[in-house]
C-alpha positions in Angstrom: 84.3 40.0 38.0 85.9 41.8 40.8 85.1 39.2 43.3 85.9 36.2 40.8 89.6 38.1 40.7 90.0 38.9 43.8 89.4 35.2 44.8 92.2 34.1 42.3 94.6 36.6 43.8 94.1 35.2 47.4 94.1 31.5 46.0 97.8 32.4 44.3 99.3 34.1 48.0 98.2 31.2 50.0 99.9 28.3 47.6 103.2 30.7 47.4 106.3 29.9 49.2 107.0 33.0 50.1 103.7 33.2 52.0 104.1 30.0 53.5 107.5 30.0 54.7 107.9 34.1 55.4 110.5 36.4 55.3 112.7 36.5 58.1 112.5 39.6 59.8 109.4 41.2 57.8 106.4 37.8 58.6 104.1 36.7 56.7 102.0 38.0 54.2 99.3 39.6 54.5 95.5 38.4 53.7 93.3 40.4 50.8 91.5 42.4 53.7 94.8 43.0 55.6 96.2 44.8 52.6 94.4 48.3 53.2 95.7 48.4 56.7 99.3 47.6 56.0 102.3 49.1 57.8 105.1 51.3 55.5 107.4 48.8 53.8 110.7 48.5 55.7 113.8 50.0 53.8 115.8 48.2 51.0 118.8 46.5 51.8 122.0 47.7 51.2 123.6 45.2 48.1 126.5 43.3 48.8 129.8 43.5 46.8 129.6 40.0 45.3 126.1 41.1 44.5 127.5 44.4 42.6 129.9 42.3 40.6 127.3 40.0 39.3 125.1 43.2 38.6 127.6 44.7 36.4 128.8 41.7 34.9 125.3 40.8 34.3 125.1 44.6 32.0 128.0 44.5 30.6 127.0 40.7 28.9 124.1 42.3 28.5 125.1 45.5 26.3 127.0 43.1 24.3 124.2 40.9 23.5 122.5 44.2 22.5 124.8 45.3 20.7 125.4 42.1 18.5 121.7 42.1 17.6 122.2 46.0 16.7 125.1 45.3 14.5 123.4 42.6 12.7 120.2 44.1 12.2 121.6 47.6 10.4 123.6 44.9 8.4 121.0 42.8 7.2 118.5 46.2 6.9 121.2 47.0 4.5 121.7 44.0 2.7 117.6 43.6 2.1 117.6 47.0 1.4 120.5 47.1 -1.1 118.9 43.8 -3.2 115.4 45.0 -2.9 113.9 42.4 -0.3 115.2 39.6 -2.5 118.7 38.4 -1.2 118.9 35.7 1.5 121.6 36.3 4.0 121.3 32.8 5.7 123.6 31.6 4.0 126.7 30.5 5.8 128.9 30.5 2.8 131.4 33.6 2.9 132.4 33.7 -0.2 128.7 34.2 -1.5 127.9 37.0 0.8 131.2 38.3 -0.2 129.6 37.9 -4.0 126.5 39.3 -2.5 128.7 42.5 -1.1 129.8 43.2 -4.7 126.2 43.3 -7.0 125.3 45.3 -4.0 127.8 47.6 -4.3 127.5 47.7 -8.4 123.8 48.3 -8.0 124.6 51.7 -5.8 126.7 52.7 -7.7 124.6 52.0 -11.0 121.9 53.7 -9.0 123.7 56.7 -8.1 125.1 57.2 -11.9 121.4 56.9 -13.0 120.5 59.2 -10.7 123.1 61.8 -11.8 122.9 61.6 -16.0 118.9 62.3 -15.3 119.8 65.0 -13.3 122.3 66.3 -15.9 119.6 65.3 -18.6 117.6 67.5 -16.8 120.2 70.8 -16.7 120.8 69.9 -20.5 117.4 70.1 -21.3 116.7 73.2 -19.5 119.8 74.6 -21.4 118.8 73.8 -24.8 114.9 75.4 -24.2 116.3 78.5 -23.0 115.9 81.2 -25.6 119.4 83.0 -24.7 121.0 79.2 -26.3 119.3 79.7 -29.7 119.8 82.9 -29.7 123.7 82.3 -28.9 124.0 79.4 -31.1 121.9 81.5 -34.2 124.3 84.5 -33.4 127.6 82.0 -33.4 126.4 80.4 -36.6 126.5 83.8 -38.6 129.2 85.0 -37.2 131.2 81.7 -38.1 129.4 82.2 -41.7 131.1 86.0 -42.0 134.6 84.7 -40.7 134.5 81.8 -43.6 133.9 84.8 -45.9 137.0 86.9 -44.3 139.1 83.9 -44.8 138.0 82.8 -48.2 138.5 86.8 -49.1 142.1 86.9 -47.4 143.4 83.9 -49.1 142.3 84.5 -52.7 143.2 88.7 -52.4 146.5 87.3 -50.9 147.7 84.2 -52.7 148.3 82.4 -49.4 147.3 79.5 -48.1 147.5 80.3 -44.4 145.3 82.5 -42.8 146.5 84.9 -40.1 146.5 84.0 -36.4 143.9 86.0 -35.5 142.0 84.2 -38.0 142.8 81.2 -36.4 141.7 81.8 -32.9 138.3 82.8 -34.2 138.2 79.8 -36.1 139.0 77.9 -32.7 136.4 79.7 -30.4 134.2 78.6 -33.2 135.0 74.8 -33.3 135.0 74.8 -29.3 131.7 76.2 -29.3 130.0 73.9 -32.2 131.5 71.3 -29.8 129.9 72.0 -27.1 126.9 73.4 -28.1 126.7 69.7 -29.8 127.6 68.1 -26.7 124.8 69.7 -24.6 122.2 68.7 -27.1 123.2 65.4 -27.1 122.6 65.2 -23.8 120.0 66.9 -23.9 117.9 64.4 -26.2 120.1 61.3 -25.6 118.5 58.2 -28.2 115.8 61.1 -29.2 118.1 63.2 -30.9 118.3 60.8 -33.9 114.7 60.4 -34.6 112.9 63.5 -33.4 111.3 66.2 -35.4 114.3 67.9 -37.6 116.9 64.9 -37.0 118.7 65.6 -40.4 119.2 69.0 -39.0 120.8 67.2 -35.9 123.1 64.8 -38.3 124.3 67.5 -40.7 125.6 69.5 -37.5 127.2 66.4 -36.0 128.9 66.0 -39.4 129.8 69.4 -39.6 131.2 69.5 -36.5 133.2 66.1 -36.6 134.4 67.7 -39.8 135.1 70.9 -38.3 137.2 69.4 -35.2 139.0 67.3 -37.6 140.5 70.2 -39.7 141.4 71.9 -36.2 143.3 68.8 -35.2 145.1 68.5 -39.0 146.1 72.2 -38.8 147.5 71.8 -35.3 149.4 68.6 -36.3 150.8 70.6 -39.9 151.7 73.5 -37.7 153.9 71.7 -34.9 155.5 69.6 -38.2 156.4 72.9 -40.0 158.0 74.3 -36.9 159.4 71.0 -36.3 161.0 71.4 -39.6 160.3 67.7 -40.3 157.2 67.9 -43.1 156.4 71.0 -45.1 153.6 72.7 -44.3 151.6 72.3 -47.4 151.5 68.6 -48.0 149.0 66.2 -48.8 147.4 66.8 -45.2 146.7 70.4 -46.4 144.4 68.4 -49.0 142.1 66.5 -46.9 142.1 70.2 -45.1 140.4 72.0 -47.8 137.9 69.5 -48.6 137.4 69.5 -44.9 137.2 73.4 -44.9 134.8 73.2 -47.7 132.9 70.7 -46.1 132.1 73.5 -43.3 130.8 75.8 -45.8 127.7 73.9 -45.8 127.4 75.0 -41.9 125.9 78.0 -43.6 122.7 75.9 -44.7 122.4 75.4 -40.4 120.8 78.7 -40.1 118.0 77.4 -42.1 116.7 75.5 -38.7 116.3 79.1 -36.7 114.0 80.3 -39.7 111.0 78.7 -40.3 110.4 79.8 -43.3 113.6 79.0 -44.8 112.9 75.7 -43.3 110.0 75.1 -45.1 111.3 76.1 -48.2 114.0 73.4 -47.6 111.9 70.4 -46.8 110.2 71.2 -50.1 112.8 71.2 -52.1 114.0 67.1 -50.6 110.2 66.3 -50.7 109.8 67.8 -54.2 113.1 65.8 -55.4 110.7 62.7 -56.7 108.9 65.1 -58.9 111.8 67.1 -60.1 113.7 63.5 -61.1 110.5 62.9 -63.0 109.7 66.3 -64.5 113.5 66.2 -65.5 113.2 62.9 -66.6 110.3 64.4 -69.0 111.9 67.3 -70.4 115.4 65.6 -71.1 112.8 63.1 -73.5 111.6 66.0 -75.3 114.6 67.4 -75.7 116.4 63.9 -77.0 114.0 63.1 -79.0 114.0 66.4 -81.0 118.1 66.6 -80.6 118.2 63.5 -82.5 116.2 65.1 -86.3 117.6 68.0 -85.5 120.8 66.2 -85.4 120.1 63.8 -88.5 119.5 67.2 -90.9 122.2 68.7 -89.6 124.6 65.7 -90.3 122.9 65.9 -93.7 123.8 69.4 -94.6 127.2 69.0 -93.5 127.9 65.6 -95.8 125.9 67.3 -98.8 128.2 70.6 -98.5 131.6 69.5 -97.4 133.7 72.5 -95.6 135.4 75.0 -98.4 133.0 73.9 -101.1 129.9 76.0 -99.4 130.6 79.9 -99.9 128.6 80.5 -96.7 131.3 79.4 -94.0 129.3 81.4 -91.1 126.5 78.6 -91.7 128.9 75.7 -92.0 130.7 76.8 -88.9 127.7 77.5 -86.8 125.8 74.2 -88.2 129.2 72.5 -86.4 129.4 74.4 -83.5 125.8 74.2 -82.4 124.5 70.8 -84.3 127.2 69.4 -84.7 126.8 66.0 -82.4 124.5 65.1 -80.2 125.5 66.2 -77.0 125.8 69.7 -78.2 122.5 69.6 -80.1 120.7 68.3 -76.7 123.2 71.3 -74.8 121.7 73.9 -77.3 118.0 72.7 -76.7 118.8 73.2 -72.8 120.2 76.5 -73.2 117.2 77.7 -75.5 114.7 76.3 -73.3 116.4 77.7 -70.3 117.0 80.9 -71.7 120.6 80.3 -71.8 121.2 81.3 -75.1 119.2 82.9 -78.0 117.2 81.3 -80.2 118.7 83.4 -82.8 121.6 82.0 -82.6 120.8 78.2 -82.8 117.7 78.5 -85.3 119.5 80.6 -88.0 122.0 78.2 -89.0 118.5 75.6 -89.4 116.6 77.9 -91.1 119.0 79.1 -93.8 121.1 76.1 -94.2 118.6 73.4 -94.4 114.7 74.4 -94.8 112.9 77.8 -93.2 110.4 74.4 -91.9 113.1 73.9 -89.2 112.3 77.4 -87.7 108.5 76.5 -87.7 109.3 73.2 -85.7 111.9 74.7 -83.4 109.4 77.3 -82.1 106.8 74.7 -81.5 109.1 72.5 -79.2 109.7 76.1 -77.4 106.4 77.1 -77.1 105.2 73.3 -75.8 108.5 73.2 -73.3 108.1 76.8 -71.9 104.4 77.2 -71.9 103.2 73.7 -71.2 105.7 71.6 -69.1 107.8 74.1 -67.2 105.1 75.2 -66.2 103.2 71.9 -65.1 107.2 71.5 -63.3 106.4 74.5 -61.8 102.7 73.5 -60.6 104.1 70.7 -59.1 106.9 72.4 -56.7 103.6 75.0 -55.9 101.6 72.3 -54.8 104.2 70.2 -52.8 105.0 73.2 -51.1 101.2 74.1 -50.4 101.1 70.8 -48.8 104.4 71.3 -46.6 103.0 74.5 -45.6 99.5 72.9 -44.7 101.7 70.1 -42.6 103.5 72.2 -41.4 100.9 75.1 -40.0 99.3 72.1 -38.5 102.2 70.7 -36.4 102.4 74.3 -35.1 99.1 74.3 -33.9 99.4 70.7 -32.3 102.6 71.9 -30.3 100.6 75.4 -29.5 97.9 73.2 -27.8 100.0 71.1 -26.2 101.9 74.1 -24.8 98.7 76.4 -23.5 97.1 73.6 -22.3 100.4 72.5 -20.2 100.3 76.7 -19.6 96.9 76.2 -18.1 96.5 73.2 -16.1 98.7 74.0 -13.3 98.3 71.1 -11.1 99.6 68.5 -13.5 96.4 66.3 -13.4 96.0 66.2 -17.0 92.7 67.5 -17.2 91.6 71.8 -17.1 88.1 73.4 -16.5 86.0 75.9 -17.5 86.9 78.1 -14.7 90.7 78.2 -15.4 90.2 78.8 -18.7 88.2 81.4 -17.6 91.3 82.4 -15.2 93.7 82.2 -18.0 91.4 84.3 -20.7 93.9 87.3 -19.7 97.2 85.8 -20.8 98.0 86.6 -24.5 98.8 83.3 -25.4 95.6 82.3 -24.6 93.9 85.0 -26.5 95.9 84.5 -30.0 94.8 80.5 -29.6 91.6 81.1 -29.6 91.5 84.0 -32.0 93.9 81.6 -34.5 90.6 79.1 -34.0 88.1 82.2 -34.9 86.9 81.8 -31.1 86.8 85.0 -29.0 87.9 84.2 -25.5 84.9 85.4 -23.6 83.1 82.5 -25.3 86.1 79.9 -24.4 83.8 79.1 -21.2 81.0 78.3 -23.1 82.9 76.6 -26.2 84.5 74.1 -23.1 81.3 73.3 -22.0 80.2 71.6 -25.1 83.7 70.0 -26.0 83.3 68.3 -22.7 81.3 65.4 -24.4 81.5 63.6 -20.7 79.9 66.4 -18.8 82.3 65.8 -15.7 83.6 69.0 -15.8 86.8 68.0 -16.8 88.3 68.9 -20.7 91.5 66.1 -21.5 93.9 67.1 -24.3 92.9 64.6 -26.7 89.3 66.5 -26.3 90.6 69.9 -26.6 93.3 69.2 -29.5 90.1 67.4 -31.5 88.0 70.3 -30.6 90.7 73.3 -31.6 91.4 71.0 -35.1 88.1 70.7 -36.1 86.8 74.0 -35.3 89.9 75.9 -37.3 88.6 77.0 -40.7 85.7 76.2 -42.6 83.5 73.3 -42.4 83.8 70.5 -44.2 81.9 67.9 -46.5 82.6 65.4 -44.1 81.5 67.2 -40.8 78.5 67.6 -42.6 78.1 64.4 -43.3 78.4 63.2 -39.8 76.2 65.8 -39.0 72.9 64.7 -41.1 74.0 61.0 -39.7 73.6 61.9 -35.7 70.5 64.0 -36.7 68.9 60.8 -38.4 69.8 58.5 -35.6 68.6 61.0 -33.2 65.3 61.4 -34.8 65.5 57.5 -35.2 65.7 57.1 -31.5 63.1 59.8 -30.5 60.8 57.8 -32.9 61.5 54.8 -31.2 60.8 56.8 -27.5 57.5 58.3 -29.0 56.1 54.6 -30.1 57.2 52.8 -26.9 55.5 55.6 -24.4 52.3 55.2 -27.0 52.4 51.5 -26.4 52.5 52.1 -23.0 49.8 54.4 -23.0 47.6 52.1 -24.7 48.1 48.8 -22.4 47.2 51.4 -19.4 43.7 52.4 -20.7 42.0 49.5 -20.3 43.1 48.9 -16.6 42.2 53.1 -16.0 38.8 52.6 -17.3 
């Protein structure tokens, strides 16, 4: 190879010019062979000006051309960059790169708004979780609820109907807080804070507030009139005031949302509302039905013995005042069977005008009211609550599992072991989990070990929420059912093993022996 190029170099010095026709002053060229035994190259020639010019007129052309292709280069980089490798910049239209210029700039900007409303998402978020919010907001709320009290007192004790200005400031730190307070959750949750869990807790504060910022803005307007001396100060604004001001009494059913209890008590009452339309619906039957002959005698008694002819007025009178039509006779049935009146009172005028029966049949529509449907009313509220508490104890859990096992795996993969679980048996969070599951957690190793159905290793949430569901409380008929099924198919299948390695066994014999 050396040879075969050193030939080729030799071949390429002989058909140059410069080795035919030489150098003047420095000879030819030398050969291949000459080249190790060459004398020191003579020294370089000074330039001459003409030459210098043309140098410097050749770099300064030269940085120019570099510099146009620098300029356009970071320009089109930014142009691609800024339309997401899609745009075309050939285009020797201006106008359209001008266009081009201005989605460009639109999408930055769209970009860099984006960018900030997630990061104050974010900060909101954070906000709302922190502990020291509720606790601000829960200690706001009843502080707001004891200053409606003050004011309601003052007014009433008073005969006013302005409150004094400190009063008023309070009820201004109050609205500005609500406000913001609202605001911050509202960023917090954006679309989310109309449809998550509890989002008629979120729409009864964002009409309480609305309300509550519009009575601040009516007062302010009715104040600067009054000094003005243009309106009076109590005019028909002053109306829509109160039923704004008692509008934000209700704020006082918001402090239901930092008590759970209270909360569940709630959501039974507007689940139970089907069964107490019905129930009512029910008792206001019996009660009509029994209003009307009651009723019917009653008229009778009163036509038979016209008033000043009877010398018992106290049984005329009374027949009238409680029997009298029927709205008052179904008023008195509601009132006996409610306790709101005594059954003296309404049965004596029954029994000693008309016929001692009356008192026989009034008592049995008691006793069936009081002892039979209240209290099948009264079953029904027990078990809708039962079941709101069952729900509810279960949504708990699900968010506790969703929270220890975020808790626990620590590098965000989704997945935990055995041996963090093992790692995290110390925390107390971990410990009441497993204890609410009737698991102790020096056995949560071995309980993870069989939840992992895959035997990779690896436990995912859907495995470990399905796992601490089923194993909380007793078991049930149909665990037990699926139980006895995997048994049989897994005696079925070892059956099916047993005969195939006897068949085998068999068609083996013959070629052994």
């Amino acid at each position: 190879v050396w040879d075969e190029t050193s030939r080729r170099f030799v071949k390429d010095l002989s058909h140059s010019p410069l080795r035919q026709a030489g150098q003047p002053g420095q000879g030819a060229l030398p050969s291949l062979p000459d080249l190790p035994n060459m004398p020191a190259p003579a020294l370089e020639v000074e330039p001459t000006p003409e030459e210098d010019e043309e140098e410097e007129e050749e770099q300064e052309e030269k940085l120019k051309v570099d510099h146009r292709h620098s300029s356009e280069q970071t320009e089109t980089e930014d142009r691609l960059q800024a339309f997401q490798g899609k745009a075309s910049l050939t285009s020797p239209n201006r106008s359209s790169v001008t266009g081009f210029d201005k989605v460009f700039s639109f999408q930055r900007k769209a970009s860099m708004e984006f960018k900030r409303d997630f990061r104050l998402q974010r900060i909101a978020f954070a906000v709302v979780s922190n502990m020291f919010f509720e606790s601000a907001s829960m200690f706001m709320l009843c502080a707001n609820s004891v200053a409606i009290g003050i004011q309601t007192n003052y007014l009433a004790s008073n005969m006013v109907s302005a409150v004094p200005s400190y009063l008023r400031a309070l009820d201004i730190i109050f609205c500005v807080f609500f406000a913001i307070e609202l605001v911050v959750r509202l960023m917090a949750f954006g679309k989310r804070f109309f449809v998550m869990t509890g989002c008629g807790w979120n729409v009864l504060d964002l009409i309480l507030v609305s309300a509550q910022v519009a009575e601040e803005i009516l007062l302010g307007i009715a104040e600067m009139n009054a000094e003005g001396g243009t309106v009076p100060y109590n005019t028909e604004m002053m109306r829509v005031v109160r039923i704004l001001r008692a509008i934000k009494v209700v704020r006082l059913v918001g402090a239901v949302r930092f008590a759970q209890d209270l909360q569940l008590l709630i959501n039974c009452l507007f689940l139970s509302l089907k069964q107490f339309l019905w129930s009512a619906l029910l008792l206001l039957l019996a009660i009509y039905v029994v209003a009307i002959y009651i009723t019917q005698a009653a008229t009778a008694y009163r036509l038979e013995n016209p008033a000043g002819q009877n010398p018992g007025e106290s049984v005329e009178s009374a027949m009238t005042k409680w029997w009298g039509s029927m709205p008052q006779s179904v008023l008195s049935l509601f009132q006996g069977v409610t306790g709101g009146v005594d059954w003296h009172e309404i049965a004596d005028p029954l029994i000693t005008g008309i016929s001692p029966w009356f008192g026989l049949l009034f008592i049995v529509f008691m006793a069936f009211c009081i002892l039979a449907l209240l209290n099948v009313i009264t079953g029904t509220f027990v078990e809708t609550m039962s079941q709101q508490a069952k729900d509810l104890k279960l949504r708990n859990r699900v968010l506790q599992a969703r929270r220890l096992f975020c808790e626990i795996d620590l590098d965000g993969s989704g997945f935990i072991s055995p041996d963090e679980i093992v790692d995290h048996t110390s925390n107390p969070a971990v410990q009441e989990f497993f204890e609410s599951i009737d698991v102790h957690p020096s056995e949560a190793q071995r309980l993870l070990e069989v939840i992992d159905i895959d035997g990779n290793g690896k436990i995912n949430f859907e495995e470990f929420l399905e796992a601490s569901m089923r194993l909380n409380g007793a078991a049930r008929s149909s665990d037990l059912i699926l139980l006895a099924r995997e048994m049989k198919r897994f005696h079925a299948s070892q059956l099916k093993y047993l005969n195939d390695l006897k068949s085998l066994i068999s068609s083996a014999q013959p070629s052994l022996m």
